[in-house]
Every structure is written in structure tokens, then in C-alpha cells.
C-alpha positions in Angstrom: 185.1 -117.7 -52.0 181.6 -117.4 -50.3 182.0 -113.6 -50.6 182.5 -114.1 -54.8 179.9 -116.1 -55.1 177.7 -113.8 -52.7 178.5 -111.0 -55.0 178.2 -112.5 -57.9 174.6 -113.7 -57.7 173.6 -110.5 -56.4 175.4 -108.9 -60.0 173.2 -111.5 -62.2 170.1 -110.7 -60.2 170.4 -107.1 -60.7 170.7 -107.6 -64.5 167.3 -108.6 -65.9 167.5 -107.4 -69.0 170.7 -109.2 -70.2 170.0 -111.7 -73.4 172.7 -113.7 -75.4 171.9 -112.2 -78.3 175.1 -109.9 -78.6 177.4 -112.8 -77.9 179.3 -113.5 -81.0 179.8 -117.7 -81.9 183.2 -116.8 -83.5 184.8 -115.4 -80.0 186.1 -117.0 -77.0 185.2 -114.9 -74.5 187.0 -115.5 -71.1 185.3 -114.2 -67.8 187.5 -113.3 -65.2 188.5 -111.7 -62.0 191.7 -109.7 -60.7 193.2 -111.9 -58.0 191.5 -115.2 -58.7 194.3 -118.0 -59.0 192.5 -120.5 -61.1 191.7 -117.7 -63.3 195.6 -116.5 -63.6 196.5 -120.2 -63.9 194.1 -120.5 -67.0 195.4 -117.5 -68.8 198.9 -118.8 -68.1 198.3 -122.6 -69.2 196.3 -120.8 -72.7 199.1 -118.7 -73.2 201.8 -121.1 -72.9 199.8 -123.6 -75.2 198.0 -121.2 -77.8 200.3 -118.6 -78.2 198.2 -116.8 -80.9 194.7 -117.6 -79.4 192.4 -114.7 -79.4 190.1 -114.2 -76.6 187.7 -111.1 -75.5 189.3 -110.6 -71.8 185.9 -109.5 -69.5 187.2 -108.5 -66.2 183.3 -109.4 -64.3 184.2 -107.1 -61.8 185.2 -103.7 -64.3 181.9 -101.9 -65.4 178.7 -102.2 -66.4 179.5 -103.8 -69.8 181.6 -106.2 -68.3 178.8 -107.3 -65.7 176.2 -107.4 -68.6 178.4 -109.5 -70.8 179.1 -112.1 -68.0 174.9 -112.3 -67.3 174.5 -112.7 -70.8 176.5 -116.4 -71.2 175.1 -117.2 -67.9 171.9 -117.3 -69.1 172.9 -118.4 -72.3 174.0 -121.9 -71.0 171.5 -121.7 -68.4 174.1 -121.8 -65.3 172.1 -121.9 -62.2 173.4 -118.8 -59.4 174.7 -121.6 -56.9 177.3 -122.7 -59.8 178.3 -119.9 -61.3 182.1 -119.1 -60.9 185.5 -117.7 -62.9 187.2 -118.3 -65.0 184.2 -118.9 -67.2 184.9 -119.5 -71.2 182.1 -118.6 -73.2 182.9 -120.7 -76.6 180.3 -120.5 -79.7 177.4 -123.3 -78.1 179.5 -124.2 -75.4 181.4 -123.1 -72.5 184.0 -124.2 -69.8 183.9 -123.0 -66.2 186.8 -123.3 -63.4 190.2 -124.6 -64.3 191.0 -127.8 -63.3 192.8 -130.9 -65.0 189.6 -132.0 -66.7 188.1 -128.6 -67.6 191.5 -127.8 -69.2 191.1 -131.1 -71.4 187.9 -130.0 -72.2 188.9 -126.4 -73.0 191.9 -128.1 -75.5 189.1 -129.8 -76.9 186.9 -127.3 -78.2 189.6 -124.3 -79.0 190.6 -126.1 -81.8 187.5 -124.5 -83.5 188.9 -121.0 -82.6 192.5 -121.5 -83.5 193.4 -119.4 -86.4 194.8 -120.7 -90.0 198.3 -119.5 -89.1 198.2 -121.4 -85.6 198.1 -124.5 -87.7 200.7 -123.6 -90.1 203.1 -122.8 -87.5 203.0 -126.5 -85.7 203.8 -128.0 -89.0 206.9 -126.2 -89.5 208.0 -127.4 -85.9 
């Protein structure tokens, strides 16, 4: 874990020209990395309980873009380089980082403004 977080800072302090202007409100965007097992856990607790949830998947470790999206809602909700981690959600003016009980509770929380029209339509037939 030390070795991710190592890298990680070293990727946000190599990008300084990185601003949140090209993050769009409307998207979730979820940060991620191969391997990680709260990430995997994450996309497997989303998928099961928002089957037609849209999110912009950013594999942090993939390319450039990838790296400069990540910095970009990093600084956006000023996340110091000792707390950074994955998976991060990047969610209009707020985000959710790490998946645990209570970040999962706070991700069911604000979704609701990302759900689409049909998402809602479809729990009233059931």
C-alpha cells in the first residue's frame, strides 16, 4: 500500500498544470486501479445496486489522460498527497474516496442525483 501511495504522490506532483476545469458536474467519474480490492469491491457493490449507473471508468495508472484527470479532482476537492487513495468517486461538488461501510452509505446518498429517468421508472414497476 505504501508503494501506491509512494507512486501516487509522485504522479500528482509531476502534474502542475492540471485544473478542474474540464471535469464535467453531470458525470460520476470513478478513479481506479487494476488489482486494488476495495476498488473491484466498489464496482461490484455499484453494479449490483445501480445496474444502469453511468460512470467515466479512469484506470490512474493507464496514460497520460488518465493521470491528468485523476490530479484534476484531487485538486478540485483539495485532497492533501498523504490522503489520497482509490477508488476515488469524483461526483458534481462532491466526492467519495475508499470503500468502506460508511463511504458506501455516503456514495448511495449522493448517486441519486446521477441516476437516470429510467433507473426510477424501473423500481416502480418492481
Amino acid at each position: 500500500m505504501k508503494y501506491i501511495s509512494a507512486l501516487l504522490s509522485f504522479l500528482i506532483l509531476t502534474m502542475s498544470t492540471a485544473s478542474a476545469e474540464d471535469l464535467d458536474n453531470n458525470k460520476i467519474y470513478n478513479f481506479y486501479q487494476p488489482g486494488c480490492p476495495h476498488c473491484q469491491q466498489a464496482l461490484k457493490d455499484i453494479k449490483e445496486n445501480y445496474p444502469g449507473l453511468h460512470m467515466e471508468m479512469i484506470d490512474v495508472t493507464a496514460s497520460p489522460y488518465a493521470h491528468n484527470m485523476f490530479v484534476k479532482c484531487i485538486r478540485k476537492f483539495h485532497i492533501g498527497r498523504d490522503d489520497i487513495g482509490t477508488p476515488l468517486f469524483c461526483m458534481g461538488d462532491i466526492y467519495v474516496m475508499g470503500w468502506t461501510t460508511d463511504q458506501q452509505l455516503r456514495f448511495d446518498v449522493y448517486v441519486k442525483d446521477f441516476l437516470p429517468p429510467e433507473y426510477y421508472q424501473s423500481q416502480e414497476r418492481e
